[in-house]
C-alpha positions as CSV (number, residue, x, y, z in Angstrom):
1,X,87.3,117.3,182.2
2,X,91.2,117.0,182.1
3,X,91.0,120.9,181.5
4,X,89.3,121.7,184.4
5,X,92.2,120.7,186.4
6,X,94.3,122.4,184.5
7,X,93.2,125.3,184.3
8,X,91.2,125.4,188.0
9,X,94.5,124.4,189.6
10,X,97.3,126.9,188.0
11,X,94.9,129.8,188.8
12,X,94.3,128.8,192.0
13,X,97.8,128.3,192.9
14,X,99.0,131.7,191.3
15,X,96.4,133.6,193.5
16,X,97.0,131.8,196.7
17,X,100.9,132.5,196.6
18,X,100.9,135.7,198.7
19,X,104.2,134.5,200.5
20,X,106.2,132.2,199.7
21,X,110.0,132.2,200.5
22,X,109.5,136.1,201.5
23,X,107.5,136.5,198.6
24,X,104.5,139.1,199.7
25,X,101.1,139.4,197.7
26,X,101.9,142.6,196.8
27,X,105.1,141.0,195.1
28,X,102.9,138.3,193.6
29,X,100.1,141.3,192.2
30,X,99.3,140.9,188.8
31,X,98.8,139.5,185.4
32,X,100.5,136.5,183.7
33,X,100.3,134.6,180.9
34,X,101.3,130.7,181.2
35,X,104.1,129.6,178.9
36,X,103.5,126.3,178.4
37,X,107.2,125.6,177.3
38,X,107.6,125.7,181.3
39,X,104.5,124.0,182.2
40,X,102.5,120.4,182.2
41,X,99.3,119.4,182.5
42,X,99.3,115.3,183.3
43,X,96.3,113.1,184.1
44,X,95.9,109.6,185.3
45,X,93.0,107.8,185.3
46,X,93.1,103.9,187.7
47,X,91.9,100.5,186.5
48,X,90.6,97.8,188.4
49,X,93.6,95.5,188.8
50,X,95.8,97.8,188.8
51,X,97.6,100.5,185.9
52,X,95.4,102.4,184.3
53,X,95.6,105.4,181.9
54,X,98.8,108.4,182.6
55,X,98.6,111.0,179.5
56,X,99.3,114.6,179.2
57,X,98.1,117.6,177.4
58,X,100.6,119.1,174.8
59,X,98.7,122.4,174.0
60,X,96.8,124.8,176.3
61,X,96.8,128.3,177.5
62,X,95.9,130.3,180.0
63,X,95.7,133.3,182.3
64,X,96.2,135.0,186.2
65,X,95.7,137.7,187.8
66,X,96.3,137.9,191.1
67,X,94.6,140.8,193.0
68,X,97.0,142.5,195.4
69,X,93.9,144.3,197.3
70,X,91.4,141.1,197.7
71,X,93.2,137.7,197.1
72,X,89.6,136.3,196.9
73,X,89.0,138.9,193.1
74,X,92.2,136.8,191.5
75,X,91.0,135.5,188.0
76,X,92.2,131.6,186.4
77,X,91.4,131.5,183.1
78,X,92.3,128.3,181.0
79,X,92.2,126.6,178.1
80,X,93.4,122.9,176.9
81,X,93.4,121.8,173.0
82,X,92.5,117.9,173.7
83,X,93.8,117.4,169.8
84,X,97.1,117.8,171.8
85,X,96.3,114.6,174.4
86,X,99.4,111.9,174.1
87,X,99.7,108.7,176.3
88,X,102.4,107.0,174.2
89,X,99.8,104.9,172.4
90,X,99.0,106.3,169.4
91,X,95.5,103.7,169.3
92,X,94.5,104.9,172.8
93,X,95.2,109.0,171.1
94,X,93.1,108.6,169.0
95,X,90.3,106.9,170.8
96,X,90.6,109.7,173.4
97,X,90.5,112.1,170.4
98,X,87.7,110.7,169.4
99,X,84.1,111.2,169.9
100,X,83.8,108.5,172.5
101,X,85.9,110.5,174.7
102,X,86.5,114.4,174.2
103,X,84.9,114.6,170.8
104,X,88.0,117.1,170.1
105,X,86.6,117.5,166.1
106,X,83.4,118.9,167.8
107,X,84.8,120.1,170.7
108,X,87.9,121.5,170.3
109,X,88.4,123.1,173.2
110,X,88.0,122.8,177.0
111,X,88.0,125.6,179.3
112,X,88.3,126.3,183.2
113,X,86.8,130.0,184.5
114,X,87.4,130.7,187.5
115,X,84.7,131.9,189.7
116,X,86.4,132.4,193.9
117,X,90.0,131.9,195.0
118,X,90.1,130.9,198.4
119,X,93.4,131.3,200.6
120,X,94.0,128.4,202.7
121,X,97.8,128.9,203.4
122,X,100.4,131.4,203.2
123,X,101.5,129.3,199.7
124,X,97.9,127.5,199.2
125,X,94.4,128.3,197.6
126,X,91.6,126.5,196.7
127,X,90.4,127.5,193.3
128,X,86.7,126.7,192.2
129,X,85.4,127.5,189.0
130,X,83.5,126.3,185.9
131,X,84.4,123.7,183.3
132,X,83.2,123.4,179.8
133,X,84.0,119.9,178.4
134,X,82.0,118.2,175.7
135,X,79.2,121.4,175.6
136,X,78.6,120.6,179.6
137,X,79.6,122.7,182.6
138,X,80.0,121.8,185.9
139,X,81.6,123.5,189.0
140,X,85.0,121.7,189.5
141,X,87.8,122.9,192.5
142,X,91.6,122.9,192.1
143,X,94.5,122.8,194.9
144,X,97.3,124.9,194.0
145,X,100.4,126.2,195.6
146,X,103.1,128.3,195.2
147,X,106.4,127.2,193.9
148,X,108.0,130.2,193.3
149,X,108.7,133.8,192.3
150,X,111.4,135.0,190.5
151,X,111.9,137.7,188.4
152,X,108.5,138.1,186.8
153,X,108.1,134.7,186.9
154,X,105.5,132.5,189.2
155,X,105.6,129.1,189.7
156,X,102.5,126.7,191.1
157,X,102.1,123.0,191.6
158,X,97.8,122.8,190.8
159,X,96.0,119.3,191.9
160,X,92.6,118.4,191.2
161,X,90.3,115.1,190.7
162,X,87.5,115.3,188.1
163,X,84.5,113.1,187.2
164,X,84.7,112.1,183.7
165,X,80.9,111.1,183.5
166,X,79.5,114.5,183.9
167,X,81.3,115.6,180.9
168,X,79.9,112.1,178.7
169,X,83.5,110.6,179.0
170,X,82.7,107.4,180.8
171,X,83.6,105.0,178.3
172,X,85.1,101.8,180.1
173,X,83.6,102.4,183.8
174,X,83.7,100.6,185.9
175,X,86.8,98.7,184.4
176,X,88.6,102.3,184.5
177,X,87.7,104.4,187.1
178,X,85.6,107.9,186.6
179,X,87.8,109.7,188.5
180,X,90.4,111.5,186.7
181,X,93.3,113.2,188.7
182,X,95.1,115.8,187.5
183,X,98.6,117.0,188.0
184,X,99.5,120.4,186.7
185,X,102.8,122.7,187.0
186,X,102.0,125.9,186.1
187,X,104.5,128.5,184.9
188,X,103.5,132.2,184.3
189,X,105.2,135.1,183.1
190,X,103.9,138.3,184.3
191,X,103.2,141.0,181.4
């Protein structure tokens, strides 16, 4: 489920960044690869009472192609390693890692395809696709936007809230809340 945004958002920012600072679509055209050295994937989940859950995602990877002719034909593909989850609580890593929540011995990966790209903005697009978490897939949607393009580099800030019960992750609802938001920036290098 935390893949989904991930991996929904950064392709759906990459393809909705026809201009951006002067940056035309036909600037923005192309393939990348996303270097996770530059990038995060965070996630928070809320608790009754307040705090909650913040972690991140140490390993993914992923893909975009923008199409210069028909925004709407631009490809997200994305995959996060939940092995690689940290909080800063080594307990709660491991009970994450474990089959309670992403089952990451059995399911080792979880993967976002996207399946439209929607322009909504000059620097925005809504990017709906399929997640895989856990052996179940479910449509899931994605707000990105462009940050940036600089020499063969392009930049997006991906949003996205997901519900961890589709995917069997609801351990401690209602205490903790099934809705996990994601907060991605997304760094690709065209090539």
């Amino acid at each position: 489920m935390f893949a989904r945004i991930l991996g929904f958002a950064a392709v759906a920012a990459c393809i909705a960044t026809p201009v951006f600072a002067a940056v035309a679509l036909g600037d923005a055209a192309g393939s990348y690869s996303i270097s996770p050295a530059s990038s995060s994937i965070r996630f928070s989940i809320g608790k009754v009472g307040g705090g909650g859950l913040n972690g991140a995602f140490a390993r993914f990877k992923g893909s975009i192609r923008i199409d210069n002719s028909d925004v709407a034909r631009s490809q997200v593909n994305f995959t996060i390693f939940p092995e690689s989850v940290g909080t800063g609580q080594g307990r709660i890593d491991a009970f994450l890692r474990s089959d309670a929540v992403f089952d990451a011995a059995n399911s080792p990966e979880i993967q976002f395809r996207s399946t439209s790209v929607t322009r909504t903005s000059d620097t925005t697009a809504l990017v709906t696709g399929r997640l895989t978490a856990r052996g179940k897939s479910f449509p899931e949607k994605f707000t990105a936007e462009l940050g940036g393009l600089k020499a063969g580099t392009i930049k997006f800030h991906v949003i996205g809230k997901v519900l961890r019960s589709r995917y069997g992750m609801d351990v401690g609802t209602p205490l903790y809340s099934n809705i996990v938001d994601f907060d991605m920036t997304l760094t690709g290098r065209r090539g």
